[in-house]
Each structure stands twice: as C-alpha cells, then as structure tokens.
C-alpha positions in Angstrom: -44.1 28.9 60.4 -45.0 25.8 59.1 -44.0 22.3 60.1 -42.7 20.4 57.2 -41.7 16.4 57.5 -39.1 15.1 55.5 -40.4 12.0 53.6 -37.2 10.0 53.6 -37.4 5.7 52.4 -36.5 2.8 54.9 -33.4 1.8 54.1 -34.8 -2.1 53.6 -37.4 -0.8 51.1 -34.9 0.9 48.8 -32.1 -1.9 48.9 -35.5 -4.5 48.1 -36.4 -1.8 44.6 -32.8 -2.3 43.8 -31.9 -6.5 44.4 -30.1 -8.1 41.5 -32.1 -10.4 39.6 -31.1 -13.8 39.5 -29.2 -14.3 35.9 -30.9 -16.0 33.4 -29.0 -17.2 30.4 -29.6 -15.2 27.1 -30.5 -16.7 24.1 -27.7 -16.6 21.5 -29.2 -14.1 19.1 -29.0 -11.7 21.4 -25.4 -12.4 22.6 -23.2 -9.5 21.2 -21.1 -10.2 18.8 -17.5 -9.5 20.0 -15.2 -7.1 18.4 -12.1 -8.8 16.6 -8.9 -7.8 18.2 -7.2 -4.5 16.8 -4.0 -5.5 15.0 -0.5 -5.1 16.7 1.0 -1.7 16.4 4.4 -3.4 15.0 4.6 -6.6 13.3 8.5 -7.2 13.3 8.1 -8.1 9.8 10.7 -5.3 8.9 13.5 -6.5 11.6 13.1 -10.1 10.7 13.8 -9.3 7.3 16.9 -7.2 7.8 18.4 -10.0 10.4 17.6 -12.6 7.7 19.7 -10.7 5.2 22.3 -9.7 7.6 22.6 -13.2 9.1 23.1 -15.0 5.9 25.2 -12.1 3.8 22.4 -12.2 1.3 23.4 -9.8 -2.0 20.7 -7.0 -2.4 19.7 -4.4 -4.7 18.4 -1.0 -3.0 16.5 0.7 -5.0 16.3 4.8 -4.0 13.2 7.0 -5.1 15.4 8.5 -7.9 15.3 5.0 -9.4 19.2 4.5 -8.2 20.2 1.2 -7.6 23.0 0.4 -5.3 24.3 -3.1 -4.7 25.8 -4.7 -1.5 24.8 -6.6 1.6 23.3 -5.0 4.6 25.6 -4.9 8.0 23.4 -3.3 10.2 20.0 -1.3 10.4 17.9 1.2 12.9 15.0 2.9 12.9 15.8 5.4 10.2 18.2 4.1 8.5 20.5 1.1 6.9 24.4 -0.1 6.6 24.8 -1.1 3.5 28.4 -2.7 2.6 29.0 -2.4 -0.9 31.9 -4.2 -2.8 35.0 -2.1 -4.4 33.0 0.7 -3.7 32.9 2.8 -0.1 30.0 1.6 2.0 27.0 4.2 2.4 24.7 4.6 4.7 20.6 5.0 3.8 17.9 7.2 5.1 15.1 4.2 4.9 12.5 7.1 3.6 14.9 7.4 0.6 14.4 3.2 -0.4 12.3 2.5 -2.3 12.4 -1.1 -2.2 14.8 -3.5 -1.5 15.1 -7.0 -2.9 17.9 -10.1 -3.2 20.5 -9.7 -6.2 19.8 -12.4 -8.8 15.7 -12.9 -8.3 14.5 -11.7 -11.9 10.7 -11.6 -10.6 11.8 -8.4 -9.2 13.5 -6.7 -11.9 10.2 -8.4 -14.1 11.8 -11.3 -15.0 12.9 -12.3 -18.9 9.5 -14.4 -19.8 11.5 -17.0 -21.4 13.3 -15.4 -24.1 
C-alpha cells in the first residue's frame, strides 16, 4: 500500500489569493448605463376619467363596435363594465369590450367637426 499525503492550503494563504482590492473609482465611460424604469402596470388614467365624468354629470356619447351611439351620463363603472344613465330612455349597462370610444356630448372634434361651413 502506498502512503499518499493530502496537499491541503494554509488557511492564511488562500484567504491572502482572495483579499478584496481596495476600490478604485472607474472612469465614466465605462460606468453602465442604467436601465430606465419599466412603466407602471396601471396608469389610472381610465378611473380618473370615469370619476371626472361622474363627478361633474358630464353628457357623453358611447359609441359601441356596431357604430351605435347611446347618449347619457355615466353613474358608476368597474372593471368590465359601465352605468350609463340615459334620459327618457331605461338606463343600460355596458360590457367596456363592447365601447368603442367614449367622448363628451357637444365636442364636434370628435364627431370631425363642421370645418366652418
């Protein structure tokens, strides 16, 4: 049989390979650049509209994907869908995937306007 040693390192020598280098400042080239921010999932853009409009009664056309237009002002809204309170007529309620837009009676830029004539 033969005698074998095991070669093992001094614990002093391996922490000395393995020191941490005192920091030296890089120059800015070769900084990396940082990442922007990804975008908020939800902007709230949607529910401050709707609270505008139900806060202040506003009169709005909703237009449906069939090209229907109903008229009225919204009372309430979820996820899916929308109150809309309509006048001398029964109020309805609105799958939101069925709209496809929505903007305040009387603006003429929407409907694409008269050009003057």
């Amino acid at each position: 049989m033969v005698n074998r040693k095991l070669f093992r390192p001094v614990l002093t020598d391996v922490k000395e390979q393995y020191m941490p280098r005192p920091a030296q400042p890089a120059p800015q080239s070769a900084l990396p650049t940082r990442k922007k921010p990804a975008p908020p999932e939800q902007t709230y853009a949607e529910n401050f509209y709707y609270v505008k409009q139900m806060q202040s009664r506003t009169p709005v056309a909703v237009v449906l994907t069939d090209g229907e237009v109903l008229r009225g002002t919204v009372e309430w809204y979820d996820r899916d869908c929308i109150k809309l309170t309509r006048y001398g007529s029964p109020n309805l309620l609105i799958y939101k995937h069925f709209i496809r837009y929505i903007y305040k009676e009387g603006d003429e830029a929407a409907q694409g306007g008269t050009n003057g004539q």
